[in-house]
Residue, then its C-alpha position, 0 to 999 in steps of 0.5 A: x404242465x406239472x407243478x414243479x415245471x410250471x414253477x420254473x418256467x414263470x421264474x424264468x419268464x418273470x425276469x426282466x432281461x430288458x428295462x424299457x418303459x415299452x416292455x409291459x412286466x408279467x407276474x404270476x397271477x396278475x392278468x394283464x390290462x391293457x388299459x393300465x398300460x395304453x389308454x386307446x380305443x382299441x387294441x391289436x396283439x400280434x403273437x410272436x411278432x418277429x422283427x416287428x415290421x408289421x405292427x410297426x408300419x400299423x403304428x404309424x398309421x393307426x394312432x388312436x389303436x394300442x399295439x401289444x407285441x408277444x416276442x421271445x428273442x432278445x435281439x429281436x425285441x432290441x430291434x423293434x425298441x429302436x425303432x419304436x424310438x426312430x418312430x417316435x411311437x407310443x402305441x407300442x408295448x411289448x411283452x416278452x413272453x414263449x407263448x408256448x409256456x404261458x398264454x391263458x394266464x396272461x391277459x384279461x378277456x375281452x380286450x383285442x379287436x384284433x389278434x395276428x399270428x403270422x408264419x409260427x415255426x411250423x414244427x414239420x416232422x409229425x413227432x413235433x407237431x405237438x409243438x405247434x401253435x395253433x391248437x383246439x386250446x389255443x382257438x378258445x384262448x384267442x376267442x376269450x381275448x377277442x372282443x365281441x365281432x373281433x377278428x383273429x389272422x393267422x398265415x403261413x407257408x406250410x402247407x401242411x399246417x395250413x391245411x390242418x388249420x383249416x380241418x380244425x377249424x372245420x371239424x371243432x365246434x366253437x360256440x364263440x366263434x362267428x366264421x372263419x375264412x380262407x384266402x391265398x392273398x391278404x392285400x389288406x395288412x402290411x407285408x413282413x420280410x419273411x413273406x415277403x421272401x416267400x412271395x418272391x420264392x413263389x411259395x403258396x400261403x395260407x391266409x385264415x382268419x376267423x371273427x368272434x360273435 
């Protein structure tokens, strides 16, 4: 990314479009702890979180567990602020943040005991899939933020993307990374309304995940 684009970006991500003490500000330099925010035992981050009802349903189960919650869209971030309020929940944060731009530069490592990314845009034509989330790049990023023994979860529908995944995964050697696994189920975390739509439809899902060392 050159200077000049870099610049402009950060001046847009720094803005504060919403005030809610649920919102966690990001500024230029300034690498997130989570503990500044949250004083829990441990901390779940959930990229592009969608409508927020996975992490939500966590929340309620999961009190002595901090949740950091990376959205982009306003309306969506509105969404999950009511209901954090409904819940009556403290161990939600969010961060409104195009993890495209900015992802490296925003947090401390070694802070999540776990990391979800859940159905990115899977960007299908091949002259998009630069845009893709899941990267050589982005892996080593989600190792630095991981915990020791922390694991990362990542699904989607495409099966194109969930099959370059795991060739990724395969063909890149990670020094940090312990394992990695692949599943076609994952009975053990909340479904969201978009998977739950495509279990429905009988789509065929990809479940990855992967543990640091």
């Amino acid at each position: 990314m050159n200077t000049n684009l870099g610049e402009k970006l950060w001046s847009i991500t720094e803005r504060e479009i919403i005030q809610s003490n649920h919102i966690i500000p990001l500024k230029r330099n300034q690498k997130i702890s989570i503990l500044d925010y949250m004083n829990k035992e441990k901390f779940f981050l959930e990229i592009g979180c969608g409508w927020g009802e996975v992490a939500i349903q966590l929340a309620k189960e999961n009190t002595k567990t901090g949740f950091v919650l990376l959205e982009k869209k306003i309306n969506r971030i509105n969404h999950i602020l009511k209901e954090i309020k409904k819940n009556d929940l403290t161990n939600i944060k969010i961060i409104v943040l195009n993890v495209n731009w900015f992802f490296e530069e925003i947090f401390l490592h070694n802070q999540f005991s776990e990391i979800l990314l859940n159905f990115p845009d899977p960007w299908p034509k091949l002259r998009h899939r630069k845009h893709r989330s899941f990267t050589v790049e982005f892996t080593n990023s989600v190792l630095k933020f991981l915990c020791p023994k922390g694991r990362f979860r990542f699904a989607t529908d495409h099966g194109g993307y969930g099959r370059n995944t795991i060739r990724l995964l395969r063909n890149n050697s990670f020094s940090q990374m312990d394992s990695f696994t692949f599943s076609l189920k994952r009975p053990d975390l909340p479904v969201s309304f978009f998977e739950n739509l495509k279990i429905t439809e009988k789509k065929k899902l990809y479940y990855i995940e992967f543990y640091k060392k």
